[in-house]
C-alpha positions as CSV (number, residue, x, y, z in Angstrom):
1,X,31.4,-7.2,-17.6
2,X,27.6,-6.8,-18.3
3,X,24.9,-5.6,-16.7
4,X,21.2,-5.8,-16.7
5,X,19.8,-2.7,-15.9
6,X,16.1,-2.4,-15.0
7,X,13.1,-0.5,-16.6
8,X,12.1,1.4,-13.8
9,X,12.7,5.4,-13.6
10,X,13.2,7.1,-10.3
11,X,12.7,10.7,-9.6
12,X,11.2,13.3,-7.0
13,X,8.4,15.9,-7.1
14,X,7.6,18.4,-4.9
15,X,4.6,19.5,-3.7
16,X,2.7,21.6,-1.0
17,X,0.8,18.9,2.0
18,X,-1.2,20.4,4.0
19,X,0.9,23.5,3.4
20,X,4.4,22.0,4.0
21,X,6.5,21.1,0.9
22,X,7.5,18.1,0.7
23,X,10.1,16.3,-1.7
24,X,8.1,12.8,-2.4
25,X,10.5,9.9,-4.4
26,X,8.8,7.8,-6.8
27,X,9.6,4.9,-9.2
28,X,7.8,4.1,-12.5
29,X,7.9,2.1,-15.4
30,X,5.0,1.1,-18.5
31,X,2.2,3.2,-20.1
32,X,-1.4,2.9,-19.8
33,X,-4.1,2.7,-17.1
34,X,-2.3,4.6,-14.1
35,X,-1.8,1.9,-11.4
36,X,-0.5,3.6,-8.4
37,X,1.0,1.5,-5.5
38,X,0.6,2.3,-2.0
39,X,2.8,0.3,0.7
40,X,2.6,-0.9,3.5
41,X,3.3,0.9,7.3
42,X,6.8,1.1,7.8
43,X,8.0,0.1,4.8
44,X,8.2,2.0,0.8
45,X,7.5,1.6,-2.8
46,X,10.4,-1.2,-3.3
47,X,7.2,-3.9,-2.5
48,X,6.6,-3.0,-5.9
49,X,9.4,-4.3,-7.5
50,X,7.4,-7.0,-9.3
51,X,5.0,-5.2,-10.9
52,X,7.4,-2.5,-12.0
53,X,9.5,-5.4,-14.0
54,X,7.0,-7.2,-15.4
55,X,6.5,-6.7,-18.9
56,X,3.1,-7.4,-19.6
57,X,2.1,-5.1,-17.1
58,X,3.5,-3.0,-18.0
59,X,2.4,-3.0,-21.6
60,X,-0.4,-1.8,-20.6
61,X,-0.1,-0.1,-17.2
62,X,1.6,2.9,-16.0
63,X,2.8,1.9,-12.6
64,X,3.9,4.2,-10.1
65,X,5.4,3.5,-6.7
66,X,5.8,6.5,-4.0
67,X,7.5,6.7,-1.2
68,X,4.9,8.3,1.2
69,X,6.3,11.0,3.5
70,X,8.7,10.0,5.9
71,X,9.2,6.9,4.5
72,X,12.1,5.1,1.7
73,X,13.9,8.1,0.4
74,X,11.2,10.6,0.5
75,X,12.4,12.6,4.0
76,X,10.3,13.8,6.7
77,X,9.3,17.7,5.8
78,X,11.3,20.7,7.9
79,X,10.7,20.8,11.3
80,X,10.2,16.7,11.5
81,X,12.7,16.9,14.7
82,X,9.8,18.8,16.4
83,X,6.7,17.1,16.3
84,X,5.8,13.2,16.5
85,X,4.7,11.2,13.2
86,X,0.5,10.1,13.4
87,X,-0.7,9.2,9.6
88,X,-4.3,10.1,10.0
89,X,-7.0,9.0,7.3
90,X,-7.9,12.7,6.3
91,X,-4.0,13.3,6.0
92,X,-3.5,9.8,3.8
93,X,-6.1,10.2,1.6
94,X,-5.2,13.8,1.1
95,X,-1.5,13.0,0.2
96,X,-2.8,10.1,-2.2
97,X,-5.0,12.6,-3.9
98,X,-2.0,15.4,-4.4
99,X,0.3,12.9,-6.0
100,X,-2.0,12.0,-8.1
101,X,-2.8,15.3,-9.2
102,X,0.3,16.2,-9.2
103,X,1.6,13.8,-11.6
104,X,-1.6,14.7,-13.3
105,X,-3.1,10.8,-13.7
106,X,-6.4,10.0,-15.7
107,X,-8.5,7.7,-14.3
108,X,-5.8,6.0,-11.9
109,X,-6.3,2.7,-10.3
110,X,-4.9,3.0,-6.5
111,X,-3.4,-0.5,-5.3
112,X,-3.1,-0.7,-1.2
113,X,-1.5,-3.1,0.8
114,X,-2.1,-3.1,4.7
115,X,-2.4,0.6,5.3
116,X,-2.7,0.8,1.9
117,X,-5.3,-1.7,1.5
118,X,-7.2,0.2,4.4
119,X,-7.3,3.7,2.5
120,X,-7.8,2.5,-0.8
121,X,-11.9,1.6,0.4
122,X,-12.1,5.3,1.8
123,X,-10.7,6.5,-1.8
124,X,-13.7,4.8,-2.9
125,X,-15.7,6.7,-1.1
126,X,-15.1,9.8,-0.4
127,X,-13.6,10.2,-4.1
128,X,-14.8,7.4,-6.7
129,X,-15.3,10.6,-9.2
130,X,-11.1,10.5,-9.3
131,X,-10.2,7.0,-9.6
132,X,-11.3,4.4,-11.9
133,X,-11.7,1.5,-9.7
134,X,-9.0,0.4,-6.3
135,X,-6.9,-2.8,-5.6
136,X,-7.1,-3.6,-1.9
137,X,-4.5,-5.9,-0.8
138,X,-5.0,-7.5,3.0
139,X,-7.6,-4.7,3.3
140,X,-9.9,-5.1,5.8
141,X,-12.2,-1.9,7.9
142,X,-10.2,-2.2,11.0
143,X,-8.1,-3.9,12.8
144,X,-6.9,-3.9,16.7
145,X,-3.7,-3.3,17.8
146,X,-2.8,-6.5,19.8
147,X,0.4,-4.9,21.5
148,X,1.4,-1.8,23.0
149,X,2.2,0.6,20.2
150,X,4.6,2.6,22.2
151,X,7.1,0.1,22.1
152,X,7.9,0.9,18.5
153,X,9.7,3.9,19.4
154,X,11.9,3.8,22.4
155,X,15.7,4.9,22.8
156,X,17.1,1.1,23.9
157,X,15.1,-0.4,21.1
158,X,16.3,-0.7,17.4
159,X,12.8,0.2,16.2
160,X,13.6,-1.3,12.5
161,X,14.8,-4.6,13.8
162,X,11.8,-4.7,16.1
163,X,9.6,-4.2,13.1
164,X,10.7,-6.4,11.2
165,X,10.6,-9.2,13.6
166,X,7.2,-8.2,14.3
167,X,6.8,-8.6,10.4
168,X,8.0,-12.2,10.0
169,X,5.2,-13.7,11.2
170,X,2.7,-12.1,8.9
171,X,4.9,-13.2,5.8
172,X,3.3,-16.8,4.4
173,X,5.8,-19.9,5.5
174,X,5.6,-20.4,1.8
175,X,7.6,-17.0,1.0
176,X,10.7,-18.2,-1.0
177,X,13.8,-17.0,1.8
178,X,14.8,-14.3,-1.1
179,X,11.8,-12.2,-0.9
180,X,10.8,-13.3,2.7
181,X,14.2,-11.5,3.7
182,X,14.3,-8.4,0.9
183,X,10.4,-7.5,2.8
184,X,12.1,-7.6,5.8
185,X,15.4,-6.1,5.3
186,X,12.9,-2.9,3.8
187,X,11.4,-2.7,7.4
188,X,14.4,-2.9,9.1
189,X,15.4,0.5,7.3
190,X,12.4,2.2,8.6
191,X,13.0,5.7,10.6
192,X,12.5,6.3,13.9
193,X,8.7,6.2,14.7
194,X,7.9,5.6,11.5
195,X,6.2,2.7,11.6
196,X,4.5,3.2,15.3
197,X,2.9,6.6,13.4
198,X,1.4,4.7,10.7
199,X,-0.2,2.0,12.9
200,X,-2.0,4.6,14.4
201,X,-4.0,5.3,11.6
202,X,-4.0,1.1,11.1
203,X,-5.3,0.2,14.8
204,X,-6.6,3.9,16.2
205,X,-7.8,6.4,13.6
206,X,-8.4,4.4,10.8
207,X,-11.6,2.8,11.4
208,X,-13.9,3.0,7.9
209,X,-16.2,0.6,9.4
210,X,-19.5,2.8,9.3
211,X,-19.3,4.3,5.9
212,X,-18.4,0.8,3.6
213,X,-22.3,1.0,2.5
214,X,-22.0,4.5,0.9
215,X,-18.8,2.8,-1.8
216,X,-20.9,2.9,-5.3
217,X,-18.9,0.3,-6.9
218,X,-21.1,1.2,-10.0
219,X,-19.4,3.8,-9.7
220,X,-15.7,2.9,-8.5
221,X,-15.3,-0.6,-8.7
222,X,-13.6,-2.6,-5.4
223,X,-11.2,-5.3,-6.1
224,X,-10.1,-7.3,-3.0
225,X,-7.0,-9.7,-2.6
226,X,-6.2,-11.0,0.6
227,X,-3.3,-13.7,1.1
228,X,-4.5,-16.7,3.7
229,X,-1.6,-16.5,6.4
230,X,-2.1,-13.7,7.4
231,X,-3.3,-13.0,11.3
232,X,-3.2,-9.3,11.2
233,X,-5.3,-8.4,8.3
234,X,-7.8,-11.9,8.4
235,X,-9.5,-13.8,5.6
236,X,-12.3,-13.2,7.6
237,X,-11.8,-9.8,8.2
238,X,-11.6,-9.0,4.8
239,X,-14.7,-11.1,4.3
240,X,-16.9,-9.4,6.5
241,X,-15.7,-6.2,5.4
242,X,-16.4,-7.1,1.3
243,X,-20.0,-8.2,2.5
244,X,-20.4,-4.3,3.8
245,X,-19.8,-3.0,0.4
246,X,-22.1,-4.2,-2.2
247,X,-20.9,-5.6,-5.3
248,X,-17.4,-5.7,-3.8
249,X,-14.9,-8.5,-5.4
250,X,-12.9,-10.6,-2.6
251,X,-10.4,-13.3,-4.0
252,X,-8.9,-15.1,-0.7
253,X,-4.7,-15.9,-2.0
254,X,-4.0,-19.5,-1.3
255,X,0.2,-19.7,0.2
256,X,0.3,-16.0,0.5
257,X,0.5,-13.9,3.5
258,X,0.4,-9.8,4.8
259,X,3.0,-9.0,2.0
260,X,1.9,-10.9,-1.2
261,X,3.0,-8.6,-3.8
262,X,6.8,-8.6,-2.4
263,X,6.9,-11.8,-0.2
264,X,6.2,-14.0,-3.3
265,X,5.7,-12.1,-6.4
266,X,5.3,-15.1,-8.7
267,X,2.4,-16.6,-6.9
268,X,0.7,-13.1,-6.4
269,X,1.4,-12.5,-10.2
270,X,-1.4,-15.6,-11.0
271,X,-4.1,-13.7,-8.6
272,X,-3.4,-10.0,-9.7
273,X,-3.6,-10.6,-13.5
274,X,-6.8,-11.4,-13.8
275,X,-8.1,-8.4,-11.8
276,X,-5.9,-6.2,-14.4
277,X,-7.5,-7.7,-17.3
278,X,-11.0,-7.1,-15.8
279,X,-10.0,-3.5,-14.9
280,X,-8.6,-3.0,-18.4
281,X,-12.1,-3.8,-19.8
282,X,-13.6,-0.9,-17.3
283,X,-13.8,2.3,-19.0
284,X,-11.9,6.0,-17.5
């Protein structure tokens, strides 16, 4: 019997947040540009599956998938049982920026989905000195919470089971069943509260509205993807917030929704190369 065993390496590092330490998991595979992928709320670094198997990627990028705290096998840090999860955007960005570091990454590209998409634009800004361009996927300023967030974190509910059927409608009714079930089945493993704390930063404290005009994309160049079926995270949205940074790059996905990097790789593989080639071209 045979097996085919992937080129992806898993490991953890640890490293001081905000003055907790914290044991982080992380996948990688390539060499090259740095392209470091950040999830989406509630879920982990397995959305990245893709990009981490695909060889001509990874000829010529380093990719790197994290599990943000609390989240996929990186745990909570001491003392979690005590205190109630709420990502912030100065916490986010500072985490992002300590991996990075950590792992010591020259001129790494930053590719957000969601949450991830969100945080990528304030990268831009408050740090384009440390990154060499970003990727936002479904990224958009802000977006409002159109249901009561508490209700992703009581005792009666199954909060990962409620997530994920919250999920299926923003996953494109073009996702092949394979990967329209493998995103879901990643939120339905999501911890207590998890996902609930990272919406906060999504639909309260995230708002990066006001400050889109001070990204220098001359500077640190803004790639923008956002998949079509998508009702959280708009086409439109994205639109209007690309037209607040100037010299922003938007590519609305045809077929793909909220997830396109894990809900249909393949199709998201024919929108995402080009962008790498361009970035390739951009020097560290």
């Amino acid at each position: 019997m045979s097996a085919r065993i992937e080129p992806i390496t898993g490991r953890y590092m640890h490293l001081d947040i905000h003055g907790q330490p914290h044991r982080l998991y992380f996948e990688e595979a390539g060499q090259g540009i740095p392209l470091l992928c950040l999830h989406t709320a509630g879920s982990d670094g397995r959305q990245f599956r893709a990009l981490l198997n695909d060889p001509e990627i990874t000829a010529n990028y380093r990719v790197i998938a994290f599990d943000m705290p609390w989240h996929g096998k990186s745990s909570p840090p001491e003392g979690f049982q005590d205190e109630e999860y709420l990502l912030t955007t100065d916490g986010y960005v500072d985490i992002i920026v300590a991996v990075a570091e950590a792992l010591e990454l020259d001129g790494p590209v930053p590719i957000g989905c969601s949450i991830g998409g969100r945080i990528v634009l304030e990268l831009a800004k408050r740090h384009p000195e440390k990154f060499r361009c970003v990727i936002g996927l479904q990224s958009s300023a802000f977006v409002q919470s159109y249901f009561p967030l508490d209700g992703l974190h009581k005792p009666h509910i199954h909060g990962g089971e409620f997530s994920a059927a919250y999920c299926w409608g923003l996953v494109s009714p073009f996702a092949p069943t394979k990967h329209r079930w493998e995103t879901l089945w990643h939120y339905m493993q999501g911890g207590p509260g998890v996902f609930k704390g990272d919406l906060h930063f999504y639909s309260v404290d995230g708002d990066v509205d006001d400050g889109l005009h001070e990204i220098d994309t001359t500077q640190c160049p803004v790639f923008m993807l956002t998949g079509e079926y998508d009702h959280s995270c708009t086409p439109q949205a994205s639109k209007d917030t690309a037209a607040l940074i100037d010299g922003a790059e938007l590519t609305i996905m045809e077929g793909l929704g909220h997830f396109p990097m894990s809900e249909n790789p393949e199709v998201f593989r024919g929108h995402i190369m080009p962008v790498l080639d361009k970035i390739r071209a951009i020097g560290g």
